[in-house]
C-alpha positions as CSV (number, residue, x, y, z in Angstrom):
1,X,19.4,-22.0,16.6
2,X,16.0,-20.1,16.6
3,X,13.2,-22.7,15.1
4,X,10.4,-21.5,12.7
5,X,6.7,-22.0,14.1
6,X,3.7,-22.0,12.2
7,X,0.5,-19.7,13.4
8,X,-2.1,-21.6,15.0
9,X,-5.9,-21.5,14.7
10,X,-6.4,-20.6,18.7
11,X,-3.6,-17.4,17.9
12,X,-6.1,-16.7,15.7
13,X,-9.7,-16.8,17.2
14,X,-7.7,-15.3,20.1
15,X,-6.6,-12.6,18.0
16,X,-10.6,-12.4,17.0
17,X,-11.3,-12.3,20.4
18,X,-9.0,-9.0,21.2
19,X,-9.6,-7.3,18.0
20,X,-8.7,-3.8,18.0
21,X,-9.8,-2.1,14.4
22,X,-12.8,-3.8,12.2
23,X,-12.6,-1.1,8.9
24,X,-15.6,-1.4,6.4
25,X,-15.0,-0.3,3.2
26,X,-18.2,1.6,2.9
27,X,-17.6,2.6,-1.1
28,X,-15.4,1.6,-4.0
29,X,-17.2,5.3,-5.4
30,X,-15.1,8.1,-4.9
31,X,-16.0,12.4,-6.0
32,X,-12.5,12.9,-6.7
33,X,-9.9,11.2,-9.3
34,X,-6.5,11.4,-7.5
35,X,-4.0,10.7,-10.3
36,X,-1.6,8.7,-8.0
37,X,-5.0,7.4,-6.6
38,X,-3.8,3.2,-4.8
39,X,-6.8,2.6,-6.6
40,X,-6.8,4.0,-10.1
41,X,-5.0,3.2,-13.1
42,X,-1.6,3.7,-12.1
43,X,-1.9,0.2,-9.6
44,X,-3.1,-3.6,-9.9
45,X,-4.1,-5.8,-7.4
46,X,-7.3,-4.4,-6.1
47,X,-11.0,-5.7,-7.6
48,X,-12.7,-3.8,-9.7
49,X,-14.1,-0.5,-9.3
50,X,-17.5,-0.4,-9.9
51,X,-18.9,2.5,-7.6
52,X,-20.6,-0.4,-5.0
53,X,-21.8,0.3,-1.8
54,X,-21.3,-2.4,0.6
55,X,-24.4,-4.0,1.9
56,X,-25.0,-2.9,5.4
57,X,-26.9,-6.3,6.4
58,X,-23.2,-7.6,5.6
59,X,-21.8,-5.4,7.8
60,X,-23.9,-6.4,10.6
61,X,-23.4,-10.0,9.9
62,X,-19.3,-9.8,10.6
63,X,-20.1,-8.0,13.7
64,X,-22.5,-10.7,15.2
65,X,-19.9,-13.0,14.2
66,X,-17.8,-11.0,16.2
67,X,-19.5,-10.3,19.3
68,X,-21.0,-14.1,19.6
69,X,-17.1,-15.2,20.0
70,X,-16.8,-11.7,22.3
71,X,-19.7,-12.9,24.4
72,X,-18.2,-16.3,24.3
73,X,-15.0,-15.3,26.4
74,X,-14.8,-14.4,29.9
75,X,-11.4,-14.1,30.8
76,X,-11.1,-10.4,30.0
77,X,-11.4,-8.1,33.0
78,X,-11.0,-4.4,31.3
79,X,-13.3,-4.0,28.7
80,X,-11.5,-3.9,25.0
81,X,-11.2,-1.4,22.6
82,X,-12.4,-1.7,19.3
83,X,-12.1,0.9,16.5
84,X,-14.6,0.6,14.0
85,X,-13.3,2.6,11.0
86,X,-15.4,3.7,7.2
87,X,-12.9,3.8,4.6
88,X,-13.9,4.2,0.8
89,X,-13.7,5.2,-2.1
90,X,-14.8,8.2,-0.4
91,X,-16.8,7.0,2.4
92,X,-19.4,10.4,3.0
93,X,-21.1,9.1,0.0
94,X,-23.2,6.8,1.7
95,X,-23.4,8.0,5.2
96,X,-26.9,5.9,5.3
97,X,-24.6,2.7,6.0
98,X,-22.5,4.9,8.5
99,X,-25.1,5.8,10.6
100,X,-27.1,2.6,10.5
101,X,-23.9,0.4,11.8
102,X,-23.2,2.9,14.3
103,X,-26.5,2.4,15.6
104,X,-26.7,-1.4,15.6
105,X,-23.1,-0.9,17.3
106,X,-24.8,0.9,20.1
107,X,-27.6,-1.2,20.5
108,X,-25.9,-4.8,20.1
109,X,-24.8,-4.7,24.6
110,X,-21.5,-6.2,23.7
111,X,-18.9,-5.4,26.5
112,X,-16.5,-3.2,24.7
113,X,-15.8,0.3,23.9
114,X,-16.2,1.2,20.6
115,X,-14.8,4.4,18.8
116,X,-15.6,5.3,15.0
117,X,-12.9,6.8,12.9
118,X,-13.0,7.6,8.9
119,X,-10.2,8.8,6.1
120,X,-12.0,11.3,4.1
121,X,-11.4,13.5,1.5
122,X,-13.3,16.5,2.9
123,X,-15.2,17.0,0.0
124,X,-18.4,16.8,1.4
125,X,-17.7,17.2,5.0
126,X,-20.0,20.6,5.6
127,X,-22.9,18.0,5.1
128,X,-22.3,15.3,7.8
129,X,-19.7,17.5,10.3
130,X,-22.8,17.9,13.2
131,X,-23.2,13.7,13.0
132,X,-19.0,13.3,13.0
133,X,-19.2,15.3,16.3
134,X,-21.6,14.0,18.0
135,X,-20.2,10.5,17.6
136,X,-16.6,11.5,18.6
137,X,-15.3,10.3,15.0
138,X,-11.5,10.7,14.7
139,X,-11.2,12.0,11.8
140,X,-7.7,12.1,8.6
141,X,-8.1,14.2,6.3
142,X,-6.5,13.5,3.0
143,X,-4.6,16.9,2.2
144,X,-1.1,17.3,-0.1
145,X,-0.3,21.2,1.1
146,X,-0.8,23.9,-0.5
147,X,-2.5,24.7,-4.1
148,X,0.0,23.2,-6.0
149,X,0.4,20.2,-3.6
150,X,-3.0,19.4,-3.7
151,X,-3.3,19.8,-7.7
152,X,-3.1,15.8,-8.4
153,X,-6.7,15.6,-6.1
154,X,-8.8,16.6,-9.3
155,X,-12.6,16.3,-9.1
156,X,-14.2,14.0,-12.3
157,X,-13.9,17.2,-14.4
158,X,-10.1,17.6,-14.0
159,X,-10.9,21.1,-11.2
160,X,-8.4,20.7,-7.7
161,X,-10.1,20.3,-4.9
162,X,-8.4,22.5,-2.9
163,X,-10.8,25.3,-2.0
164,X,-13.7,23.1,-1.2
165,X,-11.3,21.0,0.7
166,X,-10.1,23.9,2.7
167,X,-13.5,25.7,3.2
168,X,-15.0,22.8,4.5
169,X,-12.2,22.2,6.7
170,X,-11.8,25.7,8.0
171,X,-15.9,25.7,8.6
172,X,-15.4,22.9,10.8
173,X,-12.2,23.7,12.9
174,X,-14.2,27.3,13.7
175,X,-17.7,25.8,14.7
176,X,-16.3,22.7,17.1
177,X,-12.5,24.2,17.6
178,X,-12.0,21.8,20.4
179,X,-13.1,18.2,18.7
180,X,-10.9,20.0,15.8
181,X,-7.8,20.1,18.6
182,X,-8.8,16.7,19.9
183,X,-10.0,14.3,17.3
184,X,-8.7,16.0,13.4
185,X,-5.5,14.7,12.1
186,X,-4.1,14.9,8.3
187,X,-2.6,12.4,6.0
188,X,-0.6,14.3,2.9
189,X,1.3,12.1,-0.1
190,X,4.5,13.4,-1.1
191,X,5.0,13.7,-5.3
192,X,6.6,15.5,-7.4
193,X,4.5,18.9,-7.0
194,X,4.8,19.3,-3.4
195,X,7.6,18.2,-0.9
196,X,8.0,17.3,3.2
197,X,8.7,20.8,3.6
198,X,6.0,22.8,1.6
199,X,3.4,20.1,3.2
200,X,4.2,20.1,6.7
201,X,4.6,24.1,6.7
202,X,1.4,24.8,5.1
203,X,-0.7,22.5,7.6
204,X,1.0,23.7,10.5
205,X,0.5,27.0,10.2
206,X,-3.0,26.6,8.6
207,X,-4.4,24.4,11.2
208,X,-2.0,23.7,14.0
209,X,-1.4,20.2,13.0
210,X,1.5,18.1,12.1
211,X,0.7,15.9,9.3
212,X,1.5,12.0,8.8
213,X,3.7,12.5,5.1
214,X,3.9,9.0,3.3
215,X,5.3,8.4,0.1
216,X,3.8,7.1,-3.3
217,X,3.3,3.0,-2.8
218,X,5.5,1.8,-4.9
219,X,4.6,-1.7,-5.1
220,X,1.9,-3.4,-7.7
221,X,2.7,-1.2,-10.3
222,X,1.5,-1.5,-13.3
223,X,4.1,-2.5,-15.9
224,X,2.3,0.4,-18.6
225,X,2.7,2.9,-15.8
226,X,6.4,2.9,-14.5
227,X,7.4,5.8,-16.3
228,X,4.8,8.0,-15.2
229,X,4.8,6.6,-11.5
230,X,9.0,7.5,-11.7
231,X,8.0,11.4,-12.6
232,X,5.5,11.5,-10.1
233,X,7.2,9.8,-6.9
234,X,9.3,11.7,-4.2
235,X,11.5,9.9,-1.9
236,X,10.3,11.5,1.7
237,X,14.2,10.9,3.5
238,X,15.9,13.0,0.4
239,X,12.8,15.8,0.6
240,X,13.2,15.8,4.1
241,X,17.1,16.4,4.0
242,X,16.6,18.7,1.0
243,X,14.9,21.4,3.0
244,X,16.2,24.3,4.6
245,X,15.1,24.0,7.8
246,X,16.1,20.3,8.5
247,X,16.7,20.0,11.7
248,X,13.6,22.3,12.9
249,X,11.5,19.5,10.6
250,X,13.3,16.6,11.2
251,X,12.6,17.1,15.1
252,X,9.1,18.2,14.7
253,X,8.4,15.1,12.4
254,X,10.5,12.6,14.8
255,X,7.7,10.2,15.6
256,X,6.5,10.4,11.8
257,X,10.1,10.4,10.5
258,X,11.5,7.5,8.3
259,X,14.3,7.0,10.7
260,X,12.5,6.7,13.8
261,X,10.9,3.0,13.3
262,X,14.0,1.7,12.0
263,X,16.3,3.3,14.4
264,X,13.7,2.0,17.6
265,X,13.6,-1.6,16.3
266,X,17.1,-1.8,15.8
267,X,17.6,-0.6,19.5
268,X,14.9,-3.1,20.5
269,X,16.6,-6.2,19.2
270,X,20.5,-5.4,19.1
271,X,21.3,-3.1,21.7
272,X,20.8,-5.6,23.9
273,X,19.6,-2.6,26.6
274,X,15.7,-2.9,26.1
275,X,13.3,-5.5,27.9
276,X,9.5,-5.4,26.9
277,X,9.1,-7.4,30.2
278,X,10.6,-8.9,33.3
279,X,10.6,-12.2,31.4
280,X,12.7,-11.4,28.6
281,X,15.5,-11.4,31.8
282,X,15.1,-14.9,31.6
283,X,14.5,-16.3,28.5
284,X,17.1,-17.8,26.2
285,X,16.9,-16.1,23.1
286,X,18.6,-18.6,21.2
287,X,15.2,-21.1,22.0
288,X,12.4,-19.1,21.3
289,X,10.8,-19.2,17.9
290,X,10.0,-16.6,15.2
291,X,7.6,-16.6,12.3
292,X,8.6,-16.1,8.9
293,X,8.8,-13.0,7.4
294,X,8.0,-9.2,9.7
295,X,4.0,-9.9,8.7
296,X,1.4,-9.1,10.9
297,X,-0.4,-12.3,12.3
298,X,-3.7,-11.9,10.5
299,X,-5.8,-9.9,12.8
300,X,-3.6,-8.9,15.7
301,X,-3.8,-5.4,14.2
302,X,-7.2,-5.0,11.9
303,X,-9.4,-6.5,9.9
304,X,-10.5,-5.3,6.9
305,X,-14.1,-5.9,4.9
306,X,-14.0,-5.2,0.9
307,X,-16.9,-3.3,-0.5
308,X,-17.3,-6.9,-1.9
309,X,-17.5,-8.7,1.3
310,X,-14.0,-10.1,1.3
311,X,-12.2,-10.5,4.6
312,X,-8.6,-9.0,4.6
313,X,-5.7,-8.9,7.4
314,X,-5.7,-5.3,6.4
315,X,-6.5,-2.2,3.3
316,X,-3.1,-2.4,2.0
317,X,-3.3,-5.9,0.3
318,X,-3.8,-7.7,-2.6
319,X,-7.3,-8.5,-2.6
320,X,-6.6,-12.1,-3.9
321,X,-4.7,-12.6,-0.1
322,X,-8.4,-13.1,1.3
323,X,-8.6,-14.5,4.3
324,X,-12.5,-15.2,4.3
325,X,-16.1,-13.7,2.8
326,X,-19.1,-12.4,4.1
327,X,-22.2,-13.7,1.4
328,X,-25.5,-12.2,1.9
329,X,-26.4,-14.4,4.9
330,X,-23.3,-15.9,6.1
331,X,-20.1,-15.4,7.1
332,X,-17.2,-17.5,6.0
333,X,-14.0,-17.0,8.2
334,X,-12.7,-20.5,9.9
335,X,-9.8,-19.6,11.9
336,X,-8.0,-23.3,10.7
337,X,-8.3,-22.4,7.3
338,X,-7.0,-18.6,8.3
339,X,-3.9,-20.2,9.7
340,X,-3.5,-22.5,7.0
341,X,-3.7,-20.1,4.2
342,X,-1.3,-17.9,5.7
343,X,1.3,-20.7,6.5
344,X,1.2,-22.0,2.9
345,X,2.5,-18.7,2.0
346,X,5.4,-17.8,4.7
347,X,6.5,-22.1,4.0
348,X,7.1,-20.4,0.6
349,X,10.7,-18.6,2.8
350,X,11.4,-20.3,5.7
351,X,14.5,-21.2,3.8
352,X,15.5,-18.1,2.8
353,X,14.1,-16.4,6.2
354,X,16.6,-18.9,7.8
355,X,19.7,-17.6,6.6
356,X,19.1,-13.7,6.2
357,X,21.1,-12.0,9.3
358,X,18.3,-9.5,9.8
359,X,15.3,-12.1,10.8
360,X,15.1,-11.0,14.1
361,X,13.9,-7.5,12.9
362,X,12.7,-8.2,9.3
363,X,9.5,-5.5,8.3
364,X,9.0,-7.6,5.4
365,X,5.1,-8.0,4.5
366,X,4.6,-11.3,2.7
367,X,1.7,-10.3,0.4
368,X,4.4,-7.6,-0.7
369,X,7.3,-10.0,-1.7
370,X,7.1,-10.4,-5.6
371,X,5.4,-13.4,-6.8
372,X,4.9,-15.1,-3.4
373,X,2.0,-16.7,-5.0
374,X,3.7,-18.2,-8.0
375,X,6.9,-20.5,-7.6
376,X,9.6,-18.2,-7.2
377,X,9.4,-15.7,-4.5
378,X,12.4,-13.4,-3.9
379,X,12.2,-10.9,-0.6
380,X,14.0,-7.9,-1.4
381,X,14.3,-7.1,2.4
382,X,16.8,-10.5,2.5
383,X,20.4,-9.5,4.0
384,X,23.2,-11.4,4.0
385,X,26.2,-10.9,6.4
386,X,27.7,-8.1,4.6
387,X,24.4,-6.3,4.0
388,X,23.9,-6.9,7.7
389,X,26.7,-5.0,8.6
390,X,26.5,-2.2,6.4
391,X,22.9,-2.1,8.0
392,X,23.9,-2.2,11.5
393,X,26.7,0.5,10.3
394,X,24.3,2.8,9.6
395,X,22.0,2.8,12.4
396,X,25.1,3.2,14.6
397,X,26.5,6.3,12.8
398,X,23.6,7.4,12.8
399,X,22.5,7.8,16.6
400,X,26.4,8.7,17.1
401,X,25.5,11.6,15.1
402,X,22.7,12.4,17.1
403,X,23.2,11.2,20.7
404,X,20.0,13.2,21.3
405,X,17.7,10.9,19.8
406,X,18.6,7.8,21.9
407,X,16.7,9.2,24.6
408,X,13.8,10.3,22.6
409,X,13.8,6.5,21.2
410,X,13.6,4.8,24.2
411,X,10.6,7.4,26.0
412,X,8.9,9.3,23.6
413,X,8.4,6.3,20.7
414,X,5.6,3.6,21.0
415,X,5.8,0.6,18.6
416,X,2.5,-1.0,17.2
C-alpha cells in the first residue's frame, strides 16, 4: 500500500529556486465587460474589482526575493527559464508598469533567461504593438470567432468588440508577419453564440492559427446566476462531435482536444507500456508515495501576484487560498508556512483520497473541491471500483476505436 506524504518546505524553496512562470496581475481595470467575464458578476471568489494598478515597487520587491534565493544556488549548470507574464483586467492599460519591470528585469544580471508573454484583449494593441515586438512578447489573444461569437465581448457601452479587435489584429499580422507566425496565438470561450466549429474555422482561415477553445468555468458560481450561466455554457466534447466535419477538427484540434489529456494520462499510469525514466524499471510502485489530490505543488508550475499583492499558486484560484503577500516594502512568503497551509487542506482527504481507485491519476485541484475550507469537503472527481471501471471502459473503447491515436499519444503529446 502506497503511503500519503506531506509537501515539504525544501520541495518548496526548491520549487522557488526553478521557477518557470512569475505572472503579475498588472490591472483589475479592464475596456471591455465580457458577460461570462471569470471576473464579473456571474462568479465569486475573486477580491474586489476596483480598477487598481498594481504597484510596480511591489513587483520589483518579489523579484529580488526571487533572484537573492537564484543567486543563492549554484547547482544549476543550464541557465533556467523563467516566463514573466502581464495578465489583467486588461493589462495594455498600464503599460508604464510593463515596461518598467521589463527593464529592471534586464538590468537586475540574474543568470536566467527571461521571456515576457501577456493575454490581451487586443483592444488597444495598435498603440503598444512596436514595444510587444521588440521584446519578443508571446502574445494570446482573447477572440470567440466570428461577429456573433465574439458578441458577449461588449465595450462599457454594450458595442462588440469585434472590428477593433480584428483591425488591430490584422494591422499587426501585416507589419511584423513573421513574429505574427512565431509568437501570436488565440484563446476563444465556447457559449451558447458560437461553437468549436464556427471558432476554430473562422481563426484558421483568418489568421492561420489554431485556437486553444476552453469552455465556460463552471465552478464558483454564483447561486443568483445559475440559470443564466446554464443558457450561456456549451459543453466543448458535444460541440465538437456536433459538427460536420468531425474528424477533419477532431484531428486538427488533437493536442487541444478534451480527450487527449485524459487518454495520455491514462496510458501513462495503466498501460503499464510508458517509463518517464530508466528508474521507473526499478522502482516498486506499490512503495512510493503520492500526495493527495492531482494539485499542483504550489509553485512547480507558476506563481501568481494579485493586483493586491497576494501570492497565489496560480490565476485560477480562490483568492482566499493565498499562499503569501507582498506589502509595500516587504515580502511575506515563508516556504514552512507555504507547505503547511497547503497540507492543512489536502489532510482535509487523505481519507477519502485513500480509497478512490483513480488516485494514481486523479486531476482533482483542491481549491476546486466544494467547501474544502469548511468541515465537509466532498471531491466530485472521487471513484469507487465500479466508477473506475466504467472509467477505464471508456478510455479503452475509445483508443480501440481509434488505434491511430495511440501513436500520436505516445510522440506527438507532451504533459506539463
Amino acid at each position: 500500500m502506497r503511503n500519503f506524504r506531506e509537501v515539504t518546505a525544501s520541495e518548496i524553496r526548491d520549487n522557488l529556486l526553478n521557477l518557470k512562470h512569475i505572472t503579475f496581475e498588472v490591472t483589475d481595470a479592464c475596456n471591455l465587460k465580457c458577460k461570462y467575464c471569470g471576473y464579473g458578476d456571474m462568479y465569486y471568489g475573486y477580491d474586489k474589482r476596483e480598477s487598481k494598478y498594481l504597484p510596480v515597487n511591489k513587483a520589483k520587491l518579489i523579484i529580488d526575493y526571487l533572484n537573492d534565493l537564484w543567486q543563492s544556488d549554484n547547482t544549476n549548470i543550464d541557465r533556467p527559464r523563467t516566463n514573466i507574464a502581464f495578465y489583467g483586467g486588461e493589462p495594455l492599460l498600464n503599460v508604464p508598469f510593463i515596461k518598467e519591470v521589463i527593464s529592471y528585469v534586464e538590468q537586475l544580471g540574474a543568470d536566467r533567461n527571461f521571456v515576457f508573454s501577456m493575454t490581451t484583449n487586443a483592444m488597444l494593441l495598435h498603440r503598444y504593438m512596436d514595444y510587444l515586438v521588440e521584446k519578443n512578447f508571446n502574445l494570446l489573444i482573447s477572440l470567440d470567432g466570428d461577429r456573433r461569437g465574439q458578441s458577449y465581448r461588449v465595450t462599457k457601452s454594450g458595442e462588440n468588440s469585434f472590428d477593433t479587435v480584428i483591425r488591430n489584429v490584422k494591422a499587426l499580422q501585416k507589419k511584423y508577419p513573421e513574429y505574427f507566425k512565431d509568437h501570436v496565438n488565440f484563446n476563444s470561450v465556447l457559449h451558447n453564440r458560437n461553437s468549436v466549429e464556427s471558432t476554430y474555422t473562422f481563426i484558421k482561415k483568418t489568421f492561420d492559427k489554431s485556437p486553444a477553445i476552453s469552455e465556460l468555468n463552471n465552478s464558483e458560481i454564483r447561486e443568483d446566476k445559475k440559470e443564466e450561466f446554464e443558457r450561456t455554457y456549451k459543453n466543448k466534447m458535444e460541440s465538437l462531435r456536433s459538427s460536420e466535419n468531425y474528424e477533419k477538427l477532431s484531428e486538427d484540434l488533437f493536442v487541444k482536444d478534451p480527450q487527449t489529456r485524459e487518454l495520455l494520462l491514462f496510458l501513462r499510469l495503466y498501460s503499464g507500456n510508458v517509463f518517464t525514466d530508466y528508474n521507473e524499471f526499478l522502482m516498486d510502485e506499490s512503495k512510493t508515495e503520492y500526495t493527495v489530490t492531482g494539485t499542483c505543488i504550489p509553485f512547480s508550475k507558476k506563481m501568481f501576484i494579485t493586483v493586491n499583492g497576494k501570492i497565489l499558486q496560480c490565476e485560477r484560484i480562490d483568492h482566499v487560498f493565498s499562499l503569501g503577500h507582498i506589502s509595500d516594502d516587504k515580502v511575506f512568503l515563508d516556504p514552512e508556512e507555504v507547505a503547511r497551509r497547503f497540507n492543512s487542506l489536502t489532510a482535509k482527504m487523505r481519507s477519502r483520497c485513500k480509497s478512490c481507485k483513480r488516485r494514481d491519476s486523479c486531476n482533482q485541484c483542491i481549491y476546486y473541491i466544494p467547501d474544502i475550507n469548511g468541515s465537509n469537503p466532498q471531491c466530485n472527481g472521487y471513484m469507487d471500483e465500479e466508477d473506475f471501471k466504467r472509467y477505464s471502459s471508456y478510455c479503452m473503447g475509445y483508443l480501440a476505436q481509434h488505434p491511430e491515436l495511440y501513436k500520436k499519444l505516445m510522440t506527438e503529446v507532451k504533459m506539463d
